[in-house]
Residue frames as a rotation matrix with the C-alpha (Angstrom) as fourth column:
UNK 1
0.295 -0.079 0.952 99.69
-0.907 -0.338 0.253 152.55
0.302 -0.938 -0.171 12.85
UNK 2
-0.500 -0.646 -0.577 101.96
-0.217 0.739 -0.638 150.04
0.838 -0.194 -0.510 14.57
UNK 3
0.673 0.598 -0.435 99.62
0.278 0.341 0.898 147.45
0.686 -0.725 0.063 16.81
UNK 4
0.474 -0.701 0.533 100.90
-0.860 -0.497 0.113 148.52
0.186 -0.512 -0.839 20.71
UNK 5
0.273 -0.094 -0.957 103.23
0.019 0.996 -0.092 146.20
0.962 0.007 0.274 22.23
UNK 6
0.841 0.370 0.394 102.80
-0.443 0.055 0.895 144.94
0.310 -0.927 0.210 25.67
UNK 7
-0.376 -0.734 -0.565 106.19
-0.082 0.634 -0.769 143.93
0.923 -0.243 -0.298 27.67
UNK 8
0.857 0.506 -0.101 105.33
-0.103 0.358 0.928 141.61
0.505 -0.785 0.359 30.43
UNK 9
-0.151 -0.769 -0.622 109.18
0.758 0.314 -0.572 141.39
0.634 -0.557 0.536 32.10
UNK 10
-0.848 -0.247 0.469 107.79
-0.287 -0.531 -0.797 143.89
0.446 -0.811 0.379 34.89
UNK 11
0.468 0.803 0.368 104.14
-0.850 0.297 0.434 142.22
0.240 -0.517 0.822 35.77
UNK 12
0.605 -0.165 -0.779 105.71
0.047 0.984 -0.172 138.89
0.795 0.067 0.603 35.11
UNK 13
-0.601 -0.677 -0.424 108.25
0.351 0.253 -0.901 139.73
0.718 -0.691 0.086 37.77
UNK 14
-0.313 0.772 0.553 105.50
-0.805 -0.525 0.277 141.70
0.504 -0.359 0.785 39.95
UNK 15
0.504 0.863 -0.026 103.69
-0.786 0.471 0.400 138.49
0.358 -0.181 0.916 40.00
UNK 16
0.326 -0.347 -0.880 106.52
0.145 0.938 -0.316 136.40
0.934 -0.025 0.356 40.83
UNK 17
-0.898 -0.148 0.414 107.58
-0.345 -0.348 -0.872 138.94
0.273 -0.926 0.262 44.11
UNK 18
0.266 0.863 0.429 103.79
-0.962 0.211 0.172 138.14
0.058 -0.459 0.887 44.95
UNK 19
0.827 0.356 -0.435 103.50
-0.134 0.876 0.463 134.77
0.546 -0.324 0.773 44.96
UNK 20
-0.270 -0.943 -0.197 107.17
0.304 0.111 -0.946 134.41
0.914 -0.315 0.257 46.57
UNK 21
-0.779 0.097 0.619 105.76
-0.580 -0.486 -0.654 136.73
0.238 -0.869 0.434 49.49
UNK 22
0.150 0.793 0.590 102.76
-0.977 0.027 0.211 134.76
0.152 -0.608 0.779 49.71
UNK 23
0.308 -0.603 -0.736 104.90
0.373 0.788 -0.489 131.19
0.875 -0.124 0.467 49.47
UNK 24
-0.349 -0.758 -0.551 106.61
0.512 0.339 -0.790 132.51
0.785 -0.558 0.270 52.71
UNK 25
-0.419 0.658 0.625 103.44
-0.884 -0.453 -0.116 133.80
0.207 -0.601 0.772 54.26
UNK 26
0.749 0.644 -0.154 102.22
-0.581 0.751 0.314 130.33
0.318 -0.146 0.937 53.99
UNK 27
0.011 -0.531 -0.847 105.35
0.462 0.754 -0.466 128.15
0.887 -0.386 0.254 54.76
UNK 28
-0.920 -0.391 -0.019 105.51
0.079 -0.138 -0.987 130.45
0.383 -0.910 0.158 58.08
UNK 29
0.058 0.952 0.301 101.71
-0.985 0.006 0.172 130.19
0.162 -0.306 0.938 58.95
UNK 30
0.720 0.400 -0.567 102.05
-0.295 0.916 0.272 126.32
0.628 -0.028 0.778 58.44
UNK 31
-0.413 -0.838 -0.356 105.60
0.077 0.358 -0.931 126.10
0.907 -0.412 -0.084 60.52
UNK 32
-0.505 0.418 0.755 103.79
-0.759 -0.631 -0.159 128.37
0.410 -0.653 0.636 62.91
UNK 33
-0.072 0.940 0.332 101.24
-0.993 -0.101 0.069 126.02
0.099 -0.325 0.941 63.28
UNK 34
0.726 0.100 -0.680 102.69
0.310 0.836 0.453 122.49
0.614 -0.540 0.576 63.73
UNK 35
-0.532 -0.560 -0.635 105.18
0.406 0.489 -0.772 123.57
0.743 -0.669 -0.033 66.01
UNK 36
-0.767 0.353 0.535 102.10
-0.615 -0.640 -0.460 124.98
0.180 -0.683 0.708 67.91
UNK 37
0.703 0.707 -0.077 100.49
-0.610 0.655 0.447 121.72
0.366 -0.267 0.891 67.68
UNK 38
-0.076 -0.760 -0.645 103.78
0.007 0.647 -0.763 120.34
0.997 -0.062 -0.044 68.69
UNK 39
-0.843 -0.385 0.375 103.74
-0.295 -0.251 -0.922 121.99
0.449 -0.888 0.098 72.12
UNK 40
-0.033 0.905 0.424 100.13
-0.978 -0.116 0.172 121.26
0.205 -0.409 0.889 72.57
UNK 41
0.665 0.019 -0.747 100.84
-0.008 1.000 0.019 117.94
0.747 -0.007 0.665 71.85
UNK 42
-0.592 -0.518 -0.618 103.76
0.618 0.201 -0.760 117.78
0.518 -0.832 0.201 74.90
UNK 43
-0.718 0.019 0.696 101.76
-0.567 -0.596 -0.569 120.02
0.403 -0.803 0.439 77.02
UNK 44
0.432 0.895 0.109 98.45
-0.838 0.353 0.417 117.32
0.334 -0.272 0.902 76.73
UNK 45
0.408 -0.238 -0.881 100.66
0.137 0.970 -0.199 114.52
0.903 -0.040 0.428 77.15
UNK 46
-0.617 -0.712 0.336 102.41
-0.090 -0.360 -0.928 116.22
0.782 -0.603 0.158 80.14
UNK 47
-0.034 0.942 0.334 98.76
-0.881 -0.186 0.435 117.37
0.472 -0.279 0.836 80.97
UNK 48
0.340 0.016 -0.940 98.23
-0.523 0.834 -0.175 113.30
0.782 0.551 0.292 81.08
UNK 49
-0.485 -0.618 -0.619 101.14
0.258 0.575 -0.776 112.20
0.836 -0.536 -0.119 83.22
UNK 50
-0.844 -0.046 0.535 100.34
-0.430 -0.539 -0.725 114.88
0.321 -0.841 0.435 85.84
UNK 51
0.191 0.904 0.383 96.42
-0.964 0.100 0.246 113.61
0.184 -0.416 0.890 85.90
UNK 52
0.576 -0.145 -0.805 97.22
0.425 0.893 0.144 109.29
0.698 -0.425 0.576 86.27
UNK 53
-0.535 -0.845 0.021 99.97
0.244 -0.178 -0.953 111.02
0.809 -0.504 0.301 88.87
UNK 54
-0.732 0.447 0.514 97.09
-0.665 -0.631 -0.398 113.25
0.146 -0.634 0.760 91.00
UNK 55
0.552 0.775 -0.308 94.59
-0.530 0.611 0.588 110.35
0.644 -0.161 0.748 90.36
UNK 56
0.327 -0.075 -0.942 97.26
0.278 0.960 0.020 108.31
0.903 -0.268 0.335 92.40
UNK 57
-0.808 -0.209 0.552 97.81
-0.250 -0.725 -0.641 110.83
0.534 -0.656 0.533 95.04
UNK 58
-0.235 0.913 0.333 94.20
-0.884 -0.343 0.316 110.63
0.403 -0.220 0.888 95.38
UNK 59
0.581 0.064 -0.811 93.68
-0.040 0.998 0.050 107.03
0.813 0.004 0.582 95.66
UNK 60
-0.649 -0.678 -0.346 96.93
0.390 0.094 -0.916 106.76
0.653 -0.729 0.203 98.44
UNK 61
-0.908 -0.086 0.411 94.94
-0.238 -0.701 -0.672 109.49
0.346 -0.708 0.616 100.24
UNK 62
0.041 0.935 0.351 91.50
-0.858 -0.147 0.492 108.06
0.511 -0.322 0.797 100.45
UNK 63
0.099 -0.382 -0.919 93.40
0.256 0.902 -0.348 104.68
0.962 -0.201 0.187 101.19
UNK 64
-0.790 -0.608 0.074 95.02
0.056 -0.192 -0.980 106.50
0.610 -0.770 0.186 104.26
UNK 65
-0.521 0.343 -0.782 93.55
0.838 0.380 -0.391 106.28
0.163 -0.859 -0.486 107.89
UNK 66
0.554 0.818 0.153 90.43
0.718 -0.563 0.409 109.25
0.421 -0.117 -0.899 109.12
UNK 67
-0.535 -0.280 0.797 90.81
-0.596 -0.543 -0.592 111.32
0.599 -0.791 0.124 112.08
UNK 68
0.355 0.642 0.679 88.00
-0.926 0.340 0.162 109.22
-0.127 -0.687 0.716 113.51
UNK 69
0.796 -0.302 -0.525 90.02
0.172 0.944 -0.283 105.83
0.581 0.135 0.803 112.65
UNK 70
-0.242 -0.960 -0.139 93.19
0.290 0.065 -0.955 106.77
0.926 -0.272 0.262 114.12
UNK 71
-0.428 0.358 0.830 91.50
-0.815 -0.549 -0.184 108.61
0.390 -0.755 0.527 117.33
UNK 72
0.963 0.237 0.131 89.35
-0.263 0.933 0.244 104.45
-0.065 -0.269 0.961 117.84
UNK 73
0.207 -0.886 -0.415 93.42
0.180 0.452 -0.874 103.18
0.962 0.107 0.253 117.19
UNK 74
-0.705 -0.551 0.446 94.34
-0.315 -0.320 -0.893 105.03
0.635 -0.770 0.052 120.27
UNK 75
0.351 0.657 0.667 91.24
-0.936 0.228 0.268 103.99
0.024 -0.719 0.695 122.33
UNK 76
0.774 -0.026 -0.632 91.94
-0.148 0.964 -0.221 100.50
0.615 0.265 0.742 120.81
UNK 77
-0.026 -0.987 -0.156 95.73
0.161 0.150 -0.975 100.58
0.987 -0.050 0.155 121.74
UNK 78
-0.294 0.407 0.865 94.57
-0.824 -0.566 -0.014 102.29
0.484 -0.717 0.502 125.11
UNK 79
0.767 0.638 0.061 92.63
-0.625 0.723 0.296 99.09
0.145 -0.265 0.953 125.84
UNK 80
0.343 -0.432 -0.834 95.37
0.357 0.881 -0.310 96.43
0.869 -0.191 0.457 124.97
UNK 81
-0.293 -0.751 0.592 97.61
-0.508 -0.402 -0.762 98.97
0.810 -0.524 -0.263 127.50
UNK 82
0.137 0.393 0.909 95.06
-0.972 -0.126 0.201 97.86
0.193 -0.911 0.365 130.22
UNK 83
0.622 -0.018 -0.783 95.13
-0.420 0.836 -0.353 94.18
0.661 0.548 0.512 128.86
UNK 84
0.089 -0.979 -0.185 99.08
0.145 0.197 -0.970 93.98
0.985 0.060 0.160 129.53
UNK 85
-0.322 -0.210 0.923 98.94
-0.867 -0.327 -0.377 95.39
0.381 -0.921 -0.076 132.68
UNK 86
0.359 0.652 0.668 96.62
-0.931 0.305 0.202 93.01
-0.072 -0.694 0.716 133.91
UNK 87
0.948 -0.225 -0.227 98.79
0.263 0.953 0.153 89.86
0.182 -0.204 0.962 132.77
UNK 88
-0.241 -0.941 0.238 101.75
-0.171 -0.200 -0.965 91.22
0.955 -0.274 -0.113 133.67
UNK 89
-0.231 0.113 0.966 100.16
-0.925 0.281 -0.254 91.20
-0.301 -0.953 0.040 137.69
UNK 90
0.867 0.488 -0.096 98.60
-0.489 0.872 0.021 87.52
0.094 0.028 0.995 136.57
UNK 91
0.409 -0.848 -0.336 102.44
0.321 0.479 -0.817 86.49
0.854 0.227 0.469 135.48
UNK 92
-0.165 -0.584 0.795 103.91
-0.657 -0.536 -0.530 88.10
0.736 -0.609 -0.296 138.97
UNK 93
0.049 0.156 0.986 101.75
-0.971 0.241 0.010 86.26
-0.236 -0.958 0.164 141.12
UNK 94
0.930 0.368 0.018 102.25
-0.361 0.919 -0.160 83.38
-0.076 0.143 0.987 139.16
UNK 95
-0.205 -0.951 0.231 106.07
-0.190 -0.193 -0.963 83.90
0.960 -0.241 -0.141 139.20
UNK 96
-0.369 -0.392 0.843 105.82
-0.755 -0.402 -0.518 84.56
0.542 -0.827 -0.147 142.66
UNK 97
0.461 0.652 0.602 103.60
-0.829 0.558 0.032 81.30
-0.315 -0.514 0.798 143.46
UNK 98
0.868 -0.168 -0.467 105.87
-0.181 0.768 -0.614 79.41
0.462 0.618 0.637 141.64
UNK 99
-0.187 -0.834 0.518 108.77
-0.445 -0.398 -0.802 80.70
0.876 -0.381 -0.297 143.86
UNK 100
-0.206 0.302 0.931 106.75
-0.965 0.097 -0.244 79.34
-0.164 -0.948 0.271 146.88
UNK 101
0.933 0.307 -0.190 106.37
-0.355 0.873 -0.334 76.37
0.064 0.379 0.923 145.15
UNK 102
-0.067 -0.992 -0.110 110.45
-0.153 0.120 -0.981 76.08
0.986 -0.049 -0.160 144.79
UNK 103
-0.304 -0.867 0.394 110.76
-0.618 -0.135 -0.775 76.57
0.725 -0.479 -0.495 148.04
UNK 104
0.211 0.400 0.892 108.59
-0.936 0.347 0.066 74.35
-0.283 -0.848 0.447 149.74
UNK 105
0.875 0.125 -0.467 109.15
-0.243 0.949 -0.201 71.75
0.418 0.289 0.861 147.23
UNK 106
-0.342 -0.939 0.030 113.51
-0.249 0.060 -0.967 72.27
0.906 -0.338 -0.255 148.26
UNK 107
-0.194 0.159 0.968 111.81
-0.954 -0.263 -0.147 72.16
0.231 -0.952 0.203 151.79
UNK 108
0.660 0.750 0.039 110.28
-0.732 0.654 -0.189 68.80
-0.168 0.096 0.981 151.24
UNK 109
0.547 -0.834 -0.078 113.05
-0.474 -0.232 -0.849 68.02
0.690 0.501 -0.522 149.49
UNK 110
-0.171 -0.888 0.427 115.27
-0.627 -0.236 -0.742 68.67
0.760 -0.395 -0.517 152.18
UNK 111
0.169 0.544 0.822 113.17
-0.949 0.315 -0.013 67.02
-0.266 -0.778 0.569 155.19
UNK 112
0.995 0.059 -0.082 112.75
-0.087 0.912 -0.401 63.72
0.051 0.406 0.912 152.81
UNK 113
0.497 -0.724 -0.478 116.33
-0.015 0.544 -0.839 63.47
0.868 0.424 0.260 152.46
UNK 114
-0.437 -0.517 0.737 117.26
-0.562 -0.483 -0.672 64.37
0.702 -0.707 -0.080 156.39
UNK 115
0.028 0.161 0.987 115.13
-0.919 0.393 -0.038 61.51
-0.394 -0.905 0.159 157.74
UNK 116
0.544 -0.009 -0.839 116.60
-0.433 0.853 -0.290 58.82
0.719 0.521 0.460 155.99
C-alpha cells in the first residue's frame, strides 16, 4: 500500500486568502483609527481655541460696567449737570460785573480826561 499523499497547494492558498483578508481587516481598523484620532485631535484643539476665546469673552464681560454702576454714572453725571449750571450763572454775573466795571472805568476815564 502506497503511504497517502497530502497536497497542500489548496490549504496553503486557503491560508494565504485568510491572512490577506485579515491583513486588510487590520490595515483598515488601524487607518480607521488614526484618522479618528486625527479629528479628535483638531476637534480638542479647536475645542481649545474656542475655550481661551469664551474665557476672554468672559473676562471683557465681568470687566464691563453693572446696571447699578451705570444707573450711579447718570446720578453722578446728573450732579456735574447741576455743577455747570451753577458756574455758568457765577461766570454771567461775573461777565456782567465786569461789563459795569468797563463802563464806569471808560466813565472815569472819560471825566479824567474832560477836566484837564
Amino acid at each position: 500500500m502506497t503511504p497517502p499523499v497530502f497536497d497542500l497547494g489548496p490549504i496553503l492558498a486557503l491560508t494565504l486568502a485568510a491572512l490577506n483578508i485579515v491583513n486588510i481587516l487590520y490595515t483598515w481598523w488601524r487607518t480607521r483609527d488614526q484618522n479618528v484620532e486625527t479629528r479628535f485631535r483638531a476637534g480638542a484643539e479647536r475645542m481649545d481655541r474656542l475655550d481661551g476665546r469664551l474665557a476672554s469673552v468672559e473676562q471683557t464681560l465681568r470687566a464691563q460696567p453693572t446696571k447699578e454702576d451705570m444707573h450711579q454714572l447718570g446720578l453722578l453725571i446728573e450732579g456735574l449737570r447741576g455743577d455747570v449750571r451753577e458756574l455758568r450763572a457765577a461766570q454771567s454775573a461775573a461777565t456782567d460785573a465786569g461789563k459795569r466795571q468797563d463802563i464806569v472805568l471808560a466813565r472815569v476815564e472819560q471825566y479824567l480826561l474832560e477836566r484837564k
